[in-house]
N, C-alpha and C positions, 0 to 999 in steps of 0.2 A: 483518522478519516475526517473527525472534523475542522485537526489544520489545514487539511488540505481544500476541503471548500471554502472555510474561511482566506486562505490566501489565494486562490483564484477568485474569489467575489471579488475583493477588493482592490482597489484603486491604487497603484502605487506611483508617487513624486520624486524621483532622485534630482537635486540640484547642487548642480558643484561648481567652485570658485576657482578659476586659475589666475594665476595670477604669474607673468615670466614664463610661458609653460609647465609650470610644477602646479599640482591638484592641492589646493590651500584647504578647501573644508569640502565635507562631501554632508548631505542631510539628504535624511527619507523624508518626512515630514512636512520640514517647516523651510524656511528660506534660507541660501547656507551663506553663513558670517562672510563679512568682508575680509581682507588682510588688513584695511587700516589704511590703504594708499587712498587717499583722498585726489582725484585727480580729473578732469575733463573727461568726457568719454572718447573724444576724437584722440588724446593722446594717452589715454590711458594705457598700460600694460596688462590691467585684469581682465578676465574674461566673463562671462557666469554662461553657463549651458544648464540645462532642465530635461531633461526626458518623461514620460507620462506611460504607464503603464495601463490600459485601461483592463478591466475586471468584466467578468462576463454576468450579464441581468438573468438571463432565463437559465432556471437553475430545472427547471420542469422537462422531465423526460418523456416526450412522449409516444408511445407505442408503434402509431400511424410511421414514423419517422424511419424505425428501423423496414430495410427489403426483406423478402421471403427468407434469403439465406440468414439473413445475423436472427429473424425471429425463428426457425426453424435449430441454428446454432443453441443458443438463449435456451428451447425447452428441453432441447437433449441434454443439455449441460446439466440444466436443474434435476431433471429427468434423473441421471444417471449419477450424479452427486448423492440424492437423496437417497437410491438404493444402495449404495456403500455403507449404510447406517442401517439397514435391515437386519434385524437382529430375530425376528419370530418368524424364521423360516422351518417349513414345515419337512425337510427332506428325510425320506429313511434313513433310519438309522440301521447297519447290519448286524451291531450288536446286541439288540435287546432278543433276537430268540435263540442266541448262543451262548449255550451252559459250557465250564468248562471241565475238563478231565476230573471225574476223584482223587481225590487224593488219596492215595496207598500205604505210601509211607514216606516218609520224608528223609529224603536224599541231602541234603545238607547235614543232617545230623548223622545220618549213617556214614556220611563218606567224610563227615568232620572237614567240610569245606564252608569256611562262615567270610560272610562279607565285613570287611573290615573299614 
């Protein structure tokens, strides 16, 4: 989560060199290397292009922003999230006033049928 704020804040620089049509250096950063061709600009073969990503300032969410539906969305979510993790629920249980049969005699032993 926090790469991903971190690469939406920020700012990104792509500049690339061509040189002939074929892409010589590419840089995030900093300025991208020449090929070496020392030449005029009016007769030059190389290129340089830049592109500028900008990052977004306001990182602050604020309430007023969302409509009725995303804030009525938003507490049922939370709403209904939170009860999936209720764990002291008080429901009857139908076992606690049910005893069960005596035992008489024990049928396993008599009919020598044993779980194996």
């Amino acid at each position: 989560m926090a790469l991903l704020v971190l690469a939406s804040t920020v700012s990104w620089t792509v500049d690339k060199h061509i040189c002939m049509g074929r892409v010589m250096d590419i840089s995030l950063f900093a300025h991208a290397d020449d090929c070496g061709m020392d030449m005029d600009m009016e007769t030059s073969c190389c290129d340089e292009e830049s592109f500028t990503v900008q990052g977004q300032d306001d990182l602050k969410i604020a309430l007023e922003k969302f409509d009725l539906g995303q804030q009525v969305f938003l507490v049922s979510f939370v709403q209904t999230y939170f009860q999936l993790f209720d764990l002291d629920s008080d429901g009857p249980s139908t076992f606690n006033a049910y005893n069960p049969p005596p035992l008489i005699r024990d049928v396993q032993v008599l009919d020598q049928i044993f779980l194996i």
